[in-house]
C-alpha positions in Angstrom: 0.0 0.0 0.0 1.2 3.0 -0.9 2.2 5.4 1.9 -0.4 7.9 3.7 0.8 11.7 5.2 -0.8 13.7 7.6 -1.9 16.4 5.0 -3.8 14.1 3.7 -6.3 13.3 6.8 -9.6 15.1 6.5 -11.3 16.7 9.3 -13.4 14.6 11.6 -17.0 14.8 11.8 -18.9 15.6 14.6 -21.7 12.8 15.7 -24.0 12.3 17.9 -24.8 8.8 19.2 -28.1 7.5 21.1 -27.4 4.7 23.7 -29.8 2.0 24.2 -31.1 3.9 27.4 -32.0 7.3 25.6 -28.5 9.0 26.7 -26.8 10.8 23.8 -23.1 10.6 23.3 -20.7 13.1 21.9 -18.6 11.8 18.9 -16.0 12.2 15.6 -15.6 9.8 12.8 -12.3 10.4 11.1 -12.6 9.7 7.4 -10.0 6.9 5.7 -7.8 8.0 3.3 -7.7 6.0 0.5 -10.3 2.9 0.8 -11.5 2.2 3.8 -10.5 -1.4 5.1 -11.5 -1.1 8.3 -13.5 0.7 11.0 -11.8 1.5 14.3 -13.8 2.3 18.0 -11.4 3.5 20.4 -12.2 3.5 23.9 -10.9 6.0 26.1 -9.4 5.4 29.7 -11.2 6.4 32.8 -11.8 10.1 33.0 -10.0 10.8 30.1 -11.4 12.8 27.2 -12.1 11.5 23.7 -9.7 14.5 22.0 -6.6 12.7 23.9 -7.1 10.3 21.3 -7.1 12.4 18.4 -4.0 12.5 16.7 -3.7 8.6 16.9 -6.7 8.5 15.3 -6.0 10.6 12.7 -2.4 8.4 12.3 -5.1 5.5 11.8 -7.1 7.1 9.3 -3.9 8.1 7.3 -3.4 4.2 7.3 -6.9 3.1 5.3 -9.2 3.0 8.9 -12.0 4.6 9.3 -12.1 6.0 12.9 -14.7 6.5 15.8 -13.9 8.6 19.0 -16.6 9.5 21.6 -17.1 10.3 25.2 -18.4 8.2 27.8 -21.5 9.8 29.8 -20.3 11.8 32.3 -17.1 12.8 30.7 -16.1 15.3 28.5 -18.5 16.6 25.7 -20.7 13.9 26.9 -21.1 15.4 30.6 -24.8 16.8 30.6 -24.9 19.5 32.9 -23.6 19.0 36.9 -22.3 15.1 38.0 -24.8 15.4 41.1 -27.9 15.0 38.6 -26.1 11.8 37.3 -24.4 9.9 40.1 -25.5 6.5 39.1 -23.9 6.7 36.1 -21.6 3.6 36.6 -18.9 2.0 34.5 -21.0 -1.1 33.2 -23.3 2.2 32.1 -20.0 2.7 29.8 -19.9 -0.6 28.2 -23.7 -2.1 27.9 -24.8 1.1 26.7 -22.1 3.5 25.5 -19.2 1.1 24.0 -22.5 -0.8 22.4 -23.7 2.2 20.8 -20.3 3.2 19.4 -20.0 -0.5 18.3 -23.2 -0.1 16.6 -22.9 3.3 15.0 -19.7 1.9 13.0 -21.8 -0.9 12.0 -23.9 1.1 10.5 -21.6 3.6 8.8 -19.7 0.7 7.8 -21.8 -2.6 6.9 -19.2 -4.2 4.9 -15.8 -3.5 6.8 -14.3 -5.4 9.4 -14.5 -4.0 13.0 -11.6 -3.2 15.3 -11.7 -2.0 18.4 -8.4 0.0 20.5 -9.1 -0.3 24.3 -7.1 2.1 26.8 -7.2 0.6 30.2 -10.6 0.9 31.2 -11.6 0.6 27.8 -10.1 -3.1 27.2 -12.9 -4.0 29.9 -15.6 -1.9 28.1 -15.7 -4.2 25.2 -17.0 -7.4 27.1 -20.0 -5.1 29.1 -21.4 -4.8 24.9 -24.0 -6.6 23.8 -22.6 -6.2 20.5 -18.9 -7.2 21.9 -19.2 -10.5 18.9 -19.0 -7.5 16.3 -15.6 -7.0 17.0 -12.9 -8.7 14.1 -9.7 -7.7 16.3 -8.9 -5.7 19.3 -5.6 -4.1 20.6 -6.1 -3.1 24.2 -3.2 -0.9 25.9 -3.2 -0.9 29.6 -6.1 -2.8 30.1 -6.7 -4.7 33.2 -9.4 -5.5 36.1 -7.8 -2.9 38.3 -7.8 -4.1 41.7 -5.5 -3.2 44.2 -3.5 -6.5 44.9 -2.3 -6.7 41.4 -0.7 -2.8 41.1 3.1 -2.6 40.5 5.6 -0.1 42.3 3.7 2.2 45.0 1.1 0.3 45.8 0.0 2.1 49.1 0.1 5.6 47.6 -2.2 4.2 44.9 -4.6 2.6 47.6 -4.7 6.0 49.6 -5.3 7.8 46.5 -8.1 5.6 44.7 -9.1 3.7 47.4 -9.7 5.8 50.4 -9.1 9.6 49.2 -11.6 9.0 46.0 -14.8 7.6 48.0 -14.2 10.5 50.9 -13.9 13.4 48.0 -16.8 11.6 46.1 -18.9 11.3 49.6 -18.4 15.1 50.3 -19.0 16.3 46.4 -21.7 14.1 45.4 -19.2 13.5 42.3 -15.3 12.6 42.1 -13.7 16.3 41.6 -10.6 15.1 39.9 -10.2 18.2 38.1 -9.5 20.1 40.6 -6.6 18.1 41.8 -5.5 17.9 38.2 -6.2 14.0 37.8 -8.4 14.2 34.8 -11.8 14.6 34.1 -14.5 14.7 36.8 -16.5 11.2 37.7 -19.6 10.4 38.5 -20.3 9.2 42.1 -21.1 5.7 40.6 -18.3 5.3 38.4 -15.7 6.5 41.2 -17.4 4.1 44.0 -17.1 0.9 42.0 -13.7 1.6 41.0 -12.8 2.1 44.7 -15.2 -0.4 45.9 -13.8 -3.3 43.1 -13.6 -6.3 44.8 -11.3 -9.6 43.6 -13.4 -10.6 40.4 -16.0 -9.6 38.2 -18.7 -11.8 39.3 -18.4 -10.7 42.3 -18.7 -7.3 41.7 -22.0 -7.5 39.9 -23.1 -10.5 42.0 -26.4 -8.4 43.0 -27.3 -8.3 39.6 -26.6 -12.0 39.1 -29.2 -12.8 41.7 -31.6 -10.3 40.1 -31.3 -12.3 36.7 -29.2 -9.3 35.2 -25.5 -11.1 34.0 -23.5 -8.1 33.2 -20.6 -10.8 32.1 -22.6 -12.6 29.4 -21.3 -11.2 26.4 -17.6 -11.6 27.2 -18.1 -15.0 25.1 -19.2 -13.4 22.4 -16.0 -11.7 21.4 -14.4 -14.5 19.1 -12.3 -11.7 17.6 -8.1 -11.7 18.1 -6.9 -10.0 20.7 -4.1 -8.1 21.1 -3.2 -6.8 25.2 -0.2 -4.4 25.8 1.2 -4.2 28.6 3.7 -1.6 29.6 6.9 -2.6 32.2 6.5 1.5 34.1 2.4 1.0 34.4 2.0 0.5 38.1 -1.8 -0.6 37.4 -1.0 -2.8 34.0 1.1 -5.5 35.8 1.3 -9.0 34.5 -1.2 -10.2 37.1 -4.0 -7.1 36.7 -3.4 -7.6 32.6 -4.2 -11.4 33.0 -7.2 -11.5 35.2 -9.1 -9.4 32.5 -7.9 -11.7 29.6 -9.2 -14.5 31.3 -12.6 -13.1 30.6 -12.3 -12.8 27.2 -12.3 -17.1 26.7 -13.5 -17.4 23.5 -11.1 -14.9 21.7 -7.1 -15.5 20.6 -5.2 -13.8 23.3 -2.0 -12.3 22.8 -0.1 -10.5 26.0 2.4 -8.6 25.1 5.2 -6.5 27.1 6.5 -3.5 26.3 9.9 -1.8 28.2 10.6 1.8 27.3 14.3 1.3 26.4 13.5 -0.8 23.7 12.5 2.1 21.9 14.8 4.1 23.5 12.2 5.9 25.9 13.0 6.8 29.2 9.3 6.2 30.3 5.9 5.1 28.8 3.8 4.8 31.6 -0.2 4.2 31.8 -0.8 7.0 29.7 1.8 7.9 27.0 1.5 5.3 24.6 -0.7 7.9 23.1 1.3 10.5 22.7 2.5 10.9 19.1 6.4 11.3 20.2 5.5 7.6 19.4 4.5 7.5 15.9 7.1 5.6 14.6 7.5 3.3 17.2 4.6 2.0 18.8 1.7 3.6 16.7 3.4 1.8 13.7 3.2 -1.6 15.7 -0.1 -1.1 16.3 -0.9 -0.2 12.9 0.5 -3.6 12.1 -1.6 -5.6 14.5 -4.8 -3.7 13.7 -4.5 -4.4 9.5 -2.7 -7.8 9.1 -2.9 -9.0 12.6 1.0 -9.0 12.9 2.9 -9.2 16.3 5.8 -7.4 16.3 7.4 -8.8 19.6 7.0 -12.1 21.1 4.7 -12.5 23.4 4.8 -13.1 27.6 1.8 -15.3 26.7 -0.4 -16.5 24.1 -3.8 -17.6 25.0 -6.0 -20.0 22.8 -9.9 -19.7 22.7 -11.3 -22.4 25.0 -14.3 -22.2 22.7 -12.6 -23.6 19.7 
């Protein structure tokens, strides 16, 4: 194929997507260049905006792929007014209803391409709360774990005072998580920031009251028969080996590669939970990305390699 340049990317366009609930999401769609092979959701990180995301997905769009970037409720151009109107809005409210409706919207747009889907922490998670999760072809999820508090890395306590014990007191006192303010992101909805802080050990146990209710938040998991591709990055204190694997492990029916990433081996001092994003990457780990997302290509060996236990 030939090669793709910047100047070339056309200017997103705005959408507006209805959940299955009534809520209405704020959105882009960055246009291919050249043919579209592909569509791409990407699902943003825990209080963080869907314009982080932007200049990847512009690098995707130079590269044939059709792109989809939107706020969760709550956050960003998605907030609706003050969090203390919404403080049920919950992170299972970010997959069933607004990872689904993304999911569905590219569907739409895009009936005859394959979907992909690009998962930033939170977001790898996302994709298994969709009822649509079986449209996805092949994922890349960067950061992405069940993020409870035995598995983090290096500074473990300051991270459990921080999101464990200073989060539900601020959120308590606000009626909303004010992370703003301390310069940690976007703002959260009380119900987002207490089952973060609340998480307990496993999924199911998590959402065991709405097991015994009838209500299996977990049932669509299976349904993503699509490869997977998890990175996982050596400086993220929440993406350790342990936290990466307990989310795979829900995802049973899809090819699971786990793959780990050190910052000298592209000759960066740090990476972190968040910079993978950052374009200082282009060439590096943007391009092996690119590589996974088209052909389905590893470009380093994995820790792991998981096979689907549903044949």
């Amino acid at each position: 194929m030939n090669a793709r340049h910047p100047e070339r990317v056309a200017p997103p366009q705005a959408l507006e997507l209805m959940a299955a609930d009534g809520y209405r999401l704020a959105a882009h769609l960055w246009p291919a260049v050249g043919p579209v092979e592909a569509v791409v959701v990407i699902n943003p990180a825990t209080a963080v905006k869907a314009d982080y995301y932007h200049r990847y997905a512009a690098f995707l769009s130079e590269h044939g792929m059709a792109v989809l970037t939107y706020d969760y409720r709550g956050i960003g151009a998605s907030r609706q007014g003050s969090l203390r109107r919404w403080k049920r809005i919950t992170k299972l409210d970010w997959g069933r209803y607004d990872c689904d409706a993304a999911l569905r919207q590219a569907k739409r747009l895009f009936p005859e391409c394959p979907i992909f889907l690009v998962g930033h922490s939170i977001g790898g998670l996302l994709l298994g709360l969709a009822p649509s999760a079986g449209l996805v072809d092949r994922a890349l999820t960067v950061a992405a774990q069940y993020a409870y508090w035995r598995d983090y890395g290096p500074g473990k306590g300051w991270m459990w005072l921080r999101w464990h014990l200073l989060m539900p007191l601020l959120t308590a006192a606000c009626g909303y998580f004010p992370a703003r303010r301390l310069g940690w992101h976007e703002d959260l909805p009380a119900g987002a920031a207490y089952e973060w802080a609340r998480r307990p050990a496993s999924l199911e146990q998590a959402y065991r009251g709405r097991g015994a209710k009838g209500d299996d938040p977990l049932r669509y998991f299976p349904e993503m028969r699509g490869d997977l591709l998890a990175i996982g990055l050596h400086d993220d204190s929440f993406g350790t080996p342990a936290a990466v694997g307990r989310l795979l492990a829900y995802y049973r029916n899809a090819l699971r590669h786990h793959v780990r990433i050190a910052p000298d081996s592209i000759g960066s001092p740090a990476i972190g939970h968040f910079a993978f994003f950052n374009s200082r990457f282009r060439d590096t780990l943007w391009q092996e990305s690119v590589d996974w997302l088209r052909h389905g290509r590893l470009s380093r060996q994995p820790l792991e390699t998981l096979p689907p236990e549903g044949g």
